[in-house]
C-alpha positions as CSV (number, residue, x, y, z in Angstrom):
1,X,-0.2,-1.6,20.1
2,X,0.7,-0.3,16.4
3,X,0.5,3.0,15.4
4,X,1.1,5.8,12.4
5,X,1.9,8.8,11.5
6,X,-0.9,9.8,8.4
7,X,2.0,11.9,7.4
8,X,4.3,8.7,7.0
9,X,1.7,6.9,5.0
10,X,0.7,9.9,2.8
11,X,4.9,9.9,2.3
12,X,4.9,6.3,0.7
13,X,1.5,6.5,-1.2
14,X,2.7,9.4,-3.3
15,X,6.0,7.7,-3.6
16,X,4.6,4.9,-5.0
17,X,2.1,6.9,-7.2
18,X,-1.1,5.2,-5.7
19,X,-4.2,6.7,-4.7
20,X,-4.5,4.1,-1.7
21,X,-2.5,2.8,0.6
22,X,-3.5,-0.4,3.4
23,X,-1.4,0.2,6.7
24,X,-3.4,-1.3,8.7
25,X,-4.5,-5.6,8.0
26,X,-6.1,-7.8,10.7
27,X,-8.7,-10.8,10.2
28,X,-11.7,-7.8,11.4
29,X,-10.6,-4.9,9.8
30,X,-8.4,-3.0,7.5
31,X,-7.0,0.5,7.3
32,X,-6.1,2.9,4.8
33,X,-5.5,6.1,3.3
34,X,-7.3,7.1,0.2
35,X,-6.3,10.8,-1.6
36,X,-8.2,12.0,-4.6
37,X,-6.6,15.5,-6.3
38,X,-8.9,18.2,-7.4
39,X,-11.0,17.3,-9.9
40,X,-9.4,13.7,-10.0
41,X,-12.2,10.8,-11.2
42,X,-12.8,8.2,-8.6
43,X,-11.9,4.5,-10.4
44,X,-13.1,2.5,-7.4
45,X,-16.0,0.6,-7.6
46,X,-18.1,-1.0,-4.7
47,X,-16.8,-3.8,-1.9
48,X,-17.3,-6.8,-0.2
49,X,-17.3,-5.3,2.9
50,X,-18.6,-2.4,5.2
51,X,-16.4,0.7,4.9
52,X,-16.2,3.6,6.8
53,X,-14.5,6.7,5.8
54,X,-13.0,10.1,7.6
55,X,-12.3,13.1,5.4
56,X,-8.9,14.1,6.6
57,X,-8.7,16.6,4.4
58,X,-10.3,18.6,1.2
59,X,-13.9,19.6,-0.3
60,X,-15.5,17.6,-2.6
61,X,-18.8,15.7,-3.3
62,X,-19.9,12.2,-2.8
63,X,-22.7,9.6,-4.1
64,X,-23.9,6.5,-2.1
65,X,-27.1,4.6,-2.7
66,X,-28.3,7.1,-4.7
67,X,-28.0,10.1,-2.2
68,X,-25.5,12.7,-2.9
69,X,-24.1,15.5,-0.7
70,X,-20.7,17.7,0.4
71,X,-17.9,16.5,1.8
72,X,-15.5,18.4,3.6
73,X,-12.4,17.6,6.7
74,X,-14.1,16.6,9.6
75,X,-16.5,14.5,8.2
76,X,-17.4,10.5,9.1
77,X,-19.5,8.5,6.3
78,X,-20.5,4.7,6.0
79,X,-21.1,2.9,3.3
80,X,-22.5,-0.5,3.2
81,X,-20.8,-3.5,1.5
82,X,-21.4,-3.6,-1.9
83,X,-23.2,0.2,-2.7
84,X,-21.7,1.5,-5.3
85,X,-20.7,4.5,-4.6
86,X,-17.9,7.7,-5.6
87,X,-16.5,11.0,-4.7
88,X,-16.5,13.9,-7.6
89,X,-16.7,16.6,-7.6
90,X,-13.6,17.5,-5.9
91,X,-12.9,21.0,-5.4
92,X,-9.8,20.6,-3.1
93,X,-7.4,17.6,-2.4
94,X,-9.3,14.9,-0.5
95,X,-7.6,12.8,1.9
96,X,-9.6,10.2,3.3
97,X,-8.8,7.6,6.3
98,X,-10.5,4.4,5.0
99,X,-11.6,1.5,7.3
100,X,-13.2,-1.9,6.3
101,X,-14.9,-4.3,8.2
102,X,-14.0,-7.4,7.9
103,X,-10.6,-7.0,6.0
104,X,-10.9,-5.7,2.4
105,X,-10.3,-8.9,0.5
């Protein structure tokens, strides 16, 4: 068994000034954490693979497949490989526990 502390990882993303940060790499999946500031701009653009996020934390909107709606801690959404989608809108800091499925290549 692994396991993390959210708290560790949100530590060395801001360290390293990313927005994302992969703790978690096997063959199936991937794991990460994802944090957009207020009124940041999402730069990511669609993937290979299925992902699933968790809003850890934070208000904001998001767009997938052409459907839009509010985001907020607490929150589970999927998105398909290769939608395009993006959060805006973002009214308070959004943390966001990202998984992939298979591994995000």
């Amino acid at each position: 068994m692994d396991a993390w502390s959210l708290d560790d990882i949100e530590g060395e993303r801001a360290g390293d000034g990313e927005l994302y940060r992969e703790f978690l790499r096997v063959e199936s999946m991937s794991a990460g954490l994802y944090v957009l500031e207020a009124g940041a701009a999402d730069p990511q653009s669609p993937h290979a693979q299925d992902e699933v996020y968790y809003v850890v934390s934070g208000r904001g909107r998001v767009t997938s497949g052409g459907a839009e709606r509010a985001v907020e801690a607490g929150d589970v959404l999927f998105v398909p490989a290769q939608e395009e989608h993006r959060f805006h809108s973002i009214e308070e800091r959004l943390s966001l526990l990202v998984l992939f499925a298979p591994a995000e290549t």
